[in-house]
C-alpha positions as CSV (number, residue, x, y, z in Angstrom):
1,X,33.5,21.4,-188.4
2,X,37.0,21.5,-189.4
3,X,38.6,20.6,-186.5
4,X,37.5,18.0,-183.3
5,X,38.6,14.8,-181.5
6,X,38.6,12.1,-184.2
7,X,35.3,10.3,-184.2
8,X,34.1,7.8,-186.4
9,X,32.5,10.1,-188.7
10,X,34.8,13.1,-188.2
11,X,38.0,14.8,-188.5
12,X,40.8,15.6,-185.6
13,X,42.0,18.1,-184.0
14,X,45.9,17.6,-184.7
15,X,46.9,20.5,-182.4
16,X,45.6,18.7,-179.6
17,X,46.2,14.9,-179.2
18,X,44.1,12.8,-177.0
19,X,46.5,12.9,-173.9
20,X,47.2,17.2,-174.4
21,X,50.1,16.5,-176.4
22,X,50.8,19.2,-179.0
23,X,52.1,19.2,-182.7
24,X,54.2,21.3,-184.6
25,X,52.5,24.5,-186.6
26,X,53.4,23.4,-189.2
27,X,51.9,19.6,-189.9
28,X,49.0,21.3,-188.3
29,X,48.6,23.9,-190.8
30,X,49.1,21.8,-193.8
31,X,46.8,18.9,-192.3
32,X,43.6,21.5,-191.7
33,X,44.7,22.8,-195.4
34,X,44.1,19.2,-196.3
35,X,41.1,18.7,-194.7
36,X,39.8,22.1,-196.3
37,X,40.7,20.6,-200.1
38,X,38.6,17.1,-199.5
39,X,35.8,19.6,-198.1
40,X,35.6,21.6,-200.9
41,X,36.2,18.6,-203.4
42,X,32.7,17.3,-202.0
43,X,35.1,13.9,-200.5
44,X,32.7,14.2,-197.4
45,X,29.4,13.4,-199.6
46,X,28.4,9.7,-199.8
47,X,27.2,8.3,-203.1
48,X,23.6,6.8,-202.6
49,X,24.0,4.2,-205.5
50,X,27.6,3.2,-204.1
51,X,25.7,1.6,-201.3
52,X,22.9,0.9,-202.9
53,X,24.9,-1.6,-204.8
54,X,26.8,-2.9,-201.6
55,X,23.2,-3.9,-200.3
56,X,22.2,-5.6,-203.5
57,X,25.5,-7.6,-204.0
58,X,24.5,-8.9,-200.1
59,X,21.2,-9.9,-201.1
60,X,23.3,-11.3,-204.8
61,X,25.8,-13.4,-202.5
62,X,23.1,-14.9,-200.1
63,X,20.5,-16.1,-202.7
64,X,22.8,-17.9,-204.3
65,X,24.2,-19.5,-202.3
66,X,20.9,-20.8,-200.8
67,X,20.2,-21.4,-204.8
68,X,23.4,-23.8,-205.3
69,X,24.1,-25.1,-202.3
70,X,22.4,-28.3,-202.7
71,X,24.4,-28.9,-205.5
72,X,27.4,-27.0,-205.4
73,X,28.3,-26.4,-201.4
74,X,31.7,-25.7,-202.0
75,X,30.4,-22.8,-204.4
76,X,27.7,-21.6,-202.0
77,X,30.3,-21.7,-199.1
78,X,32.6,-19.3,-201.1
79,X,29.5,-17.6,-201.4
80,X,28.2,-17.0,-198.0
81,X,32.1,-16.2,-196.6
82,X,31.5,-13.0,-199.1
83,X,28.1,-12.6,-198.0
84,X,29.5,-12.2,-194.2
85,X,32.7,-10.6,-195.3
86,X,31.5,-7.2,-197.1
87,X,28.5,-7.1,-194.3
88,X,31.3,-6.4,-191.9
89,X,32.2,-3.7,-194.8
90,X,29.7,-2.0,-194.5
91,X,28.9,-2.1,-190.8
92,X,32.6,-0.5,-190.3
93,X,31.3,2.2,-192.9
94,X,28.0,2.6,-191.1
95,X,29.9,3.1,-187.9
96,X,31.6,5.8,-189.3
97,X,28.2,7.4,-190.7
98,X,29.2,7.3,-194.0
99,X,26.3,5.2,-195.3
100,X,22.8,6.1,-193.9
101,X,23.4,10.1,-194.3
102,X,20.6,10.8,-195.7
103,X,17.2,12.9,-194.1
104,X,14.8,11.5,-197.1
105,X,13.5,7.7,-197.7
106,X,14.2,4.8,-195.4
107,X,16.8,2.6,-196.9
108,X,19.6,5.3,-196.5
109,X,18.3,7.5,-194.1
110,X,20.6,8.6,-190.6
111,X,16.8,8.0,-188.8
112,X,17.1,4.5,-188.9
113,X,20.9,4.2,-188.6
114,X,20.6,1.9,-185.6
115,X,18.3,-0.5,-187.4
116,X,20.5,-0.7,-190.4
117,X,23.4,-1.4,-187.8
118,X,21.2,-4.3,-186.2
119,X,20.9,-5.9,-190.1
120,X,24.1,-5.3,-191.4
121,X,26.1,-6.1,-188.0
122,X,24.4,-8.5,-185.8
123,X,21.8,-10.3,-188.7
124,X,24.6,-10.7,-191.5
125,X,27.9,-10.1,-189.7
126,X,27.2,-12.0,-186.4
127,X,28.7,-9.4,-184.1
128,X,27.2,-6.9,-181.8
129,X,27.3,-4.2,-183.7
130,X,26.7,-1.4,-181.2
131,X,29.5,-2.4,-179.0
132,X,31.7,-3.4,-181.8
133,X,31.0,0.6,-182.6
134,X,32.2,2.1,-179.4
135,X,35.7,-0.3,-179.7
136,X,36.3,1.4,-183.4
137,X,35.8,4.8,-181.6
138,X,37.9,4.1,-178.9
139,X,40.8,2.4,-181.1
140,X,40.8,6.0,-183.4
141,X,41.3,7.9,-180.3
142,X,44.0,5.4,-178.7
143,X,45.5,3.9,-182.3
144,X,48.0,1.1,-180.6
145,X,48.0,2.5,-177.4
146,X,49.5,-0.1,-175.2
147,X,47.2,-2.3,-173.8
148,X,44.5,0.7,-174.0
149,X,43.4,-0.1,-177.7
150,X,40.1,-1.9,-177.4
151,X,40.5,-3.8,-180.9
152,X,44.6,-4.3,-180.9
153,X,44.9,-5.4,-177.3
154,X,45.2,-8.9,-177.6
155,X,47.5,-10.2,-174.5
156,X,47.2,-13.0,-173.3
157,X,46.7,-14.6,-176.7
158,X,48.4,-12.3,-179.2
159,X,51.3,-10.2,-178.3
160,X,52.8,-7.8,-181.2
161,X,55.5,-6.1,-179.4
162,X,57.8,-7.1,-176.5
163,X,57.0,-4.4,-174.4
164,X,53.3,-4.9,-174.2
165,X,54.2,-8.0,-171.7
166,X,55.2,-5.7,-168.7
167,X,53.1,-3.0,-169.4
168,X,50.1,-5.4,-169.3
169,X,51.5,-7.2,-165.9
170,X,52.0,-3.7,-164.5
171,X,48.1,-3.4,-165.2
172,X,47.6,-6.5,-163.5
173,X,47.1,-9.0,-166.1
174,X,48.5,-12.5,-166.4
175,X,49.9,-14.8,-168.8
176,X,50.0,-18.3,-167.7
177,X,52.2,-20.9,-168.6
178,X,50.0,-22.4,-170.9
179,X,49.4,-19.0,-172.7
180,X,53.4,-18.3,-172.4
181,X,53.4,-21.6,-174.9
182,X,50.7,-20.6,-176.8
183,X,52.3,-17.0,-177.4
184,X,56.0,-19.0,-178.2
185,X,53.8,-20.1,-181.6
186,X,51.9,-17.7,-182.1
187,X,53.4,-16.9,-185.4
188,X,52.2,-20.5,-186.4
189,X,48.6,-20.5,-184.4
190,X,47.7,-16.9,-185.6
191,X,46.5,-17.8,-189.3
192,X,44.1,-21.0,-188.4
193,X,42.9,-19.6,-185.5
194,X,41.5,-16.2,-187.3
195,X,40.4,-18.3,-190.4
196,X,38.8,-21.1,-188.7
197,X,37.7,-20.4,-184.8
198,X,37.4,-16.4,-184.5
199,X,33.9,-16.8,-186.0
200,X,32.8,-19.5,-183.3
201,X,34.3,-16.6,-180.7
202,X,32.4,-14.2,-182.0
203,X,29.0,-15.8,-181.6
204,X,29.7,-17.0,-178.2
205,X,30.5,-13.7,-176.5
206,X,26.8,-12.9,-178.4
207,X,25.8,-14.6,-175.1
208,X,26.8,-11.9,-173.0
209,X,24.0,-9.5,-174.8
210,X,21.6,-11.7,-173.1
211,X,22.8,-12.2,-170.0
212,X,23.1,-7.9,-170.0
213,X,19.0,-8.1,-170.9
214,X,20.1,-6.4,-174.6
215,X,17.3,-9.1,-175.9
216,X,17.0,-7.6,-179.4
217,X,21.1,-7.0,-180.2
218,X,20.9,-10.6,-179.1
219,X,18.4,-11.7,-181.3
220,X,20.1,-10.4,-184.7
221,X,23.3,-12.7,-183.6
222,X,20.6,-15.6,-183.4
223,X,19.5,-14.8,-186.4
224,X,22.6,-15.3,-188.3
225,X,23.5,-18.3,-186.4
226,X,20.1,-19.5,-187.8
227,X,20.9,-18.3,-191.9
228,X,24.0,-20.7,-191.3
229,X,21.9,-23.9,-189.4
230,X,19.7,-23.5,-192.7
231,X,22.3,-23.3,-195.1
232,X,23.9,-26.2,-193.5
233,X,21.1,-28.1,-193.5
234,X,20.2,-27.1,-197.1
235,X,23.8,-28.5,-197.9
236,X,24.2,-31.7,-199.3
237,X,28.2,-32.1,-198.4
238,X,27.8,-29.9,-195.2
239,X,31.5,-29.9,-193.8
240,X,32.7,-28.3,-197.2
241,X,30.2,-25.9,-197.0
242,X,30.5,-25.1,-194.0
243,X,35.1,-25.2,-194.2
244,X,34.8,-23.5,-197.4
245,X,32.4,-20.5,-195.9
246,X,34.5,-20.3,-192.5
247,X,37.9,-19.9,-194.4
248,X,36.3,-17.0,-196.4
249,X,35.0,-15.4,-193.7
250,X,37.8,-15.6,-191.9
251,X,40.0,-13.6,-194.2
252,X,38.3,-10.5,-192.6
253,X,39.9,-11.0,-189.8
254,X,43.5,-11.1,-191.2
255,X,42.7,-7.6,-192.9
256,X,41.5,-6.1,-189.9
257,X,44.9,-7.3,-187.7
258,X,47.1,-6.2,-191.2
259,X,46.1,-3.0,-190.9
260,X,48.1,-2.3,-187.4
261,X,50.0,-5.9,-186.7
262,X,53.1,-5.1,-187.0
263,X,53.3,-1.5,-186.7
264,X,55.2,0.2,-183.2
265,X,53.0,0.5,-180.3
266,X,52.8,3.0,-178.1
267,X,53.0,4.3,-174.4
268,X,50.9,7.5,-173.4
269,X,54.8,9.3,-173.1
270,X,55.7,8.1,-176.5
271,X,52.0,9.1,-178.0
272,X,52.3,12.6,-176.0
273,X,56.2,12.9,-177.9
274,X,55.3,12.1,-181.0
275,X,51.7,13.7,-181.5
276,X,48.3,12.6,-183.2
277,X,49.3,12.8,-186.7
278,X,52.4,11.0,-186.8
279,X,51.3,8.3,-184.5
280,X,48.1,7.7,-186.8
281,X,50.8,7.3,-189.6
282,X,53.6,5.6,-187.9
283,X,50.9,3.0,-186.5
284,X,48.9,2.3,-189.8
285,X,50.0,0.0,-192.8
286,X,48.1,0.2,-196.3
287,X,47.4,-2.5,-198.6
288,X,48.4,-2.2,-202.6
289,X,45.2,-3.3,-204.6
290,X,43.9,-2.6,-208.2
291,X,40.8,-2.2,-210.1
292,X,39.5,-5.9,-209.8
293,X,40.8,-6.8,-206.2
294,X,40.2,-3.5,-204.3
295,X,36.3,-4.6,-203.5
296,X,37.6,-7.6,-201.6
297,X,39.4,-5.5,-199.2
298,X,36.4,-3.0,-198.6
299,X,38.4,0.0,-197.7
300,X,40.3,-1.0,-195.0
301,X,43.2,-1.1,-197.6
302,X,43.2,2.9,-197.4
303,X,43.7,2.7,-193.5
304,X,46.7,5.8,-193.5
305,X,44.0,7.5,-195.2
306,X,41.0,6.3,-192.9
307,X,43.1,7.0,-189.9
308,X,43.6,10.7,-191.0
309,X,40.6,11.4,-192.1
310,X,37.9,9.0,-190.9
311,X,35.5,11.1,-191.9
312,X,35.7,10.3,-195.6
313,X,33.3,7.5,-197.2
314,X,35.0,4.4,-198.6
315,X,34.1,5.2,-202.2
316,X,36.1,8.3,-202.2
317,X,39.9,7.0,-200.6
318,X,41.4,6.8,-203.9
319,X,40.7,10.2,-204.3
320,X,42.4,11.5,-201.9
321,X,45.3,9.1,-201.9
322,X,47.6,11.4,-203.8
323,X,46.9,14.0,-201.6
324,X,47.7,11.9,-198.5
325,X,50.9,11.0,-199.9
326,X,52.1,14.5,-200.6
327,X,51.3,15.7,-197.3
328,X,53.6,12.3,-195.5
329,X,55.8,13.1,-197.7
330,X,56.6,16.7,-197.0
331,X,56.7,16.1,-193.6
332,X,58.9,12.6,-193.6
333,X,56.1,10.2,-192.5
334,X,56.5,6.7,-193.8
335,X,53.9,5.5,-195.9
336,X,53.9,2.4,-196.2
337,X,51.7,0.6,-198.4
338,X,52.7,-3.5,-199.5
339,X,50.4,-6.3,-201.7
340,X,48.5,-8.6,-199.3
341,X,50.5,-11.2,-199.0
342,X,53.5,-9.8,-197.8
343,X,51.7,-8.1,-195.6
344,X,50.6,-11.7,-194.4
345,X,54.4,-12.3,-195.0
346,X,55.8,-9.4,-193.0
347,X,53.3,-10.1,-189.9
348,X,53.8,-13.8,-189.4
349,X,57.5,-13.0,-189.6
350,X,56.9,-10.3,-187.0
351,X,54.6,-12.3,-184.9
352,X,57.6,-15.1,-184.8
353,X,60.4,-12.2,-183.7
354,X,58.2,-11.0,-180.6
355,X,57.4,-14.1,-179.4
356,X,61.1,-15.0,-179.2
357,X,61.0,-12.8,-176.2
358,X,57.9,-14.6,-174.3
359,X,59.8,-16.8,-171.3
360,X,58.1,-20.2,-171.1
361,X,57.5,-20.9,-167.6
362,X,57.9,-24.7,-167.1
């Protein structure tokens, strides 16, 4: 189907946005003609062996690290950050069906998509992965929609544009004082909190699954808080294992925010105004990579693309890259697309600027 709300494993309908709002004929026309050429050039079709590969490198990562980490925990902690770092890879790609497609075998096939889900997400990742699904869906549909994105809607801890504040008291939320302080430095908090505490956040709102009687979702998030209790214990130096396998862990955090931080958000008016497409674009920032870094960002450095087309398996956004590119172009949508670190740069800098504008209540 060529046309249809964006899902997580579909296409959109750009004539339509999700509020009724309406684009022009012609962005529609050459965005469906788009969607027709990755079609036809078979960009829909996962590659078996691509994933294949992702599942051994997983199995790669965590051996060895249980192998050296007697030895070598600094090593094995690099090791295990990577091991839970492309999990959350691929349980992004498996919630946007591009990875179990398949109607043969086991290992691959859409029949067991919520068991592969339960590994890769709550077993390896340490996040629920079902829920974690129905945020992704709901932040395609509502890309930096103020205060109505379920996965950039961060108030009262992160703020990324001045006029999220009102709009979230409006809503009846509150920001205390002490949150007020904590938002003044957020530009300074941001980094060490995703690298070194988000993880520890994670696990706890595991809880919640078993309070909610979702017994087996909350058994795959103990089971990865027991891979790390034996890895620590297997660790000779513990607190560099476990420092060293935090921070790399932690990085996937700062992709994930870098994608959106410091893009314009959003009211339903200005979202209605400026249509699906461009909003998806305006809202979305890529990441420059090459040949030997692009598998540490795991797609998410192709987020215009993503956004557009979600659709499309990880493998095959390079391919249609170009093609993206052309199409902003022609209709004067910014692309942007920076190396990692000023991206890291450019959103500290523009966490600093909107916090100047949170009042401190003393």
């Amino acid at each position: 189907m060529e046309q249809g709300f964006p899902t997580l494993g579909g296409t959109a309908d750009p004539s339509v946005g999700s509020d009724g709002s309406s684009e022009s004929p012609e962005i529609t026309k050459d965005y469906i003609a788009l969607n027709r050429r990755i079609r036809s050039a078979g960009l829909y079709e996962t590659r078996d062996s691509y994933y294949v590969g992702k599942y051994l490198l997983l199995v790669a990562f965590l051996t060895t690290a249980w192998v050296v980490a007697p030895q070598v925990p600094v090593i094995a902690g690099l090791l295990f950050g990577l091991f839970i770092q492309q999990a959350a890879f691929i349980g992004h790609d498996l919630g946007h069906n591009s990875v179990m497609t398949r109607t043969r075998g086991w290992l691959l096939n859409r029949k067991y998509k919520r068991a592969g889900t339960w590994v890769i997400a709550n077993v390896c990742f340490g996040i629920d992965g079902i829920k974690w699904s129905r945020n992704h869906e709901g932040h395609h549909k509502v890309n930096l929609l103020y205060d109505e994105d379920p996965q950039n809607s961060h108030l009262p801890w992160l703020l990324y544009e001045a006029g999220e504040i009102d709009y979230y008291c409006e809503r009846g939320g509150r920001i205390s004082p002490f949150n007020r302080l904590w938002l003044r430095h957020q530009h300074l908090l941001a980094l060490p909190v995703m690298l070194l505490v988000q993880k520890f956040n994670m696990i706890q709102k595991g809880t919640k699954l078993y309070k909610k009687g979702h017994y087996f979702r909350f058994l795959g998030m103990v089971i990865h808080v027991l891979i790390w209790i034996a890895l620590v214990l297997r660790s000779d130096y513990s607190p560099v294992f476990v420092l060293t396998a935090m921070v790399t862990a932690g990085v996937i955090h700062i992709q994930i925010l870098l994608s959106h931080a410091y893009m314009p958000r959003f009211t339903k008016a200005e979202q209605h105004r400026i249509g699906w497409i461009r909003y998806q674009v305006l809202g979305t920032q890529n990441v420059d990579t090459s040949w030997y870094d692009g598998w540490f960002h795991g797609g998410l450095q192709y987020q215009i693309e993503h956004h557009l087309y979600a659709g499309v398996p990880r493998h095959n956004l390079p391919k249609i890259q170009p093609w993206v590119m052309e199409f902003c172009a022609k209709h004067g949508l910014p692309y942007r697309s920076d190396p990692f670190l000023v991206c890291i740069t450019d959103m500290l800098r523009s966490f600093y600027r909107e916090s100047r504008n949170v009042e401190v209540l003393v």
